[in-house]
N, C-alpha and C positions, 0 to 999 in steps of 0.2 A: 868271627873276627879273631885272625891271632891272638891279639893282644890280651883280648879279657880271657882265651884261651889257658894262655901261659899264665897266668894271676890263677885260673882255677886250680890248674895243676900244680901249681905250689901252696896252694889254699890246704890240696887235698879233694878238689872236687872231683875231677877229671884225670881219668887216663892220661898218659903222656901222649901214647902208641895212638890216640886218636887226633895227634897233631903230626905223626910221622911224614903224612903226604905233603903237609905246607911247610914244613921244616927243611933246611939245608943239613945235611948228614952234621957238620962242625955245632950248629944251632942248637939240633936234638942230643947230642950228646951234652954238650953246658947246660941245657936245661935238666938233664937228668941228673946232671950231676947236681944241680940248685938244690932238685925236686929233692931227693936224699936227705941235703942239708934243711930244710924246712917241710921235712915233713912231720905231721900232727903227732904229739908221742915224742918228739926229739926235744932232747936236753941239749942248751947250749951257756953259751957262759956271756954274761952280761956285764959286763965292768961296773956297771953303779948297780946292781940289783942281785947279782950273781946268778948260781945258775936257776933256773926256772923251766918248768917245761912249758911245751907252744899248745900245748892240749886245748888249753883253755884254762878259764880265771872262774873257779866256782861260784863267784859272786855275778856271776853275767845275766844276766834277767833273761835269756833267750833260754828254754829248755831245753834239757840234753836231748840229741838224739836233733835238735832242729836245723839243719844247718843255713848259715848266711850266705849267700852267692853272692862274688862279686858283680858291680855294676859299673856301666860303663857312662861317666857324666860328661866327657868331653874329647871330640877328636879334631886334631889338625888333619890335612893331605898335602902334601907338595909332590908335584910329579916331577922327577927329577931329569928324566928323558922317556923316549916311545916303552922302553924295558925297566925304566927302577921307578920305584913311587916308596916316601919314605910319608913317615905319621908319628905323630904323638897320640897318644892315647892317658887319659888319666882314668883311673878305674878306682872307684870305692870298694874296701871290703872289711868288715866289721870295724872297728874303729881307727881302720887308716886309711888315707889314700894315696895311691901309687902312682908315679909316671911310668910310661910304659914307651920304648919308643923301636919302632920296627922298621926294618928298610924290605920293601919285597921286590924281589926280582924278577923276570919273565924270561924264563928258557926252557925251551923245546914245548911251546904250547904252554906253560902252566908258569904260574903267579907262585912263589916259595919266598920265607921270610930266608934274607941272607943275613941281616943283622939282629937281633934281639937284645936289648936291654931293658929289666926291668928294676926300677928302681924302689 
């Protein structure tokens, strides 16, 4: 599934390069550029809390080295015509949960997300 696809890869789970075939070229480049901005190790700057890194929170009860994989607890589908089918997707990953919502298209034989957003 795209959707829990793109949550790993910004998690840090997954490759990017193993969504390149269901990706739209404009798609894979936004997410890489996401992936960059939220990847594990990266310091950002939080207005109420400042900055912090995404590593992780030493107090977390999960042991190092274990990692959490996103999960996937609910999907819509709406077919939008014979070639676009669009979806919500809400996907849990350690103490958040995400909407996800993907529009995939159908050209020359094969199914490609054209739109990605994840929230």
């Amino acid at each position: 599934m795209v959707a829990l696809a793109a949550v790993e890869v910004l998690a840090g789970h997954r490759p990017l390069a193993q969504l390149a075939r269901w990706l739209t070229p404009d798609i894979y480049d936004g997410l890489a550029r996401r992936a960059v901005l939220t990847a594990p190790g990266t310091r950002v700057l939080d207005a109420a809390a400042g900055a912090h890194d995404l590593a992780g929170d030493p107090t977390d009860p999960v042991p190092a080295g274990v990692a959490r994989r996103p999960s996937v607890r609910r999907v819509r589908v709406h077919r939008v015509d014979a070639h676009t089918v669009e979806s919500s997707v809400v996907v849990a990953h350690a103490d958040r949960v995400r909407a996800v919502a993907v529009r995939l298209t159908r050209s020359t034989g094969r199914w490609r997300a054209s739109a990605l957003v994840v929230g």
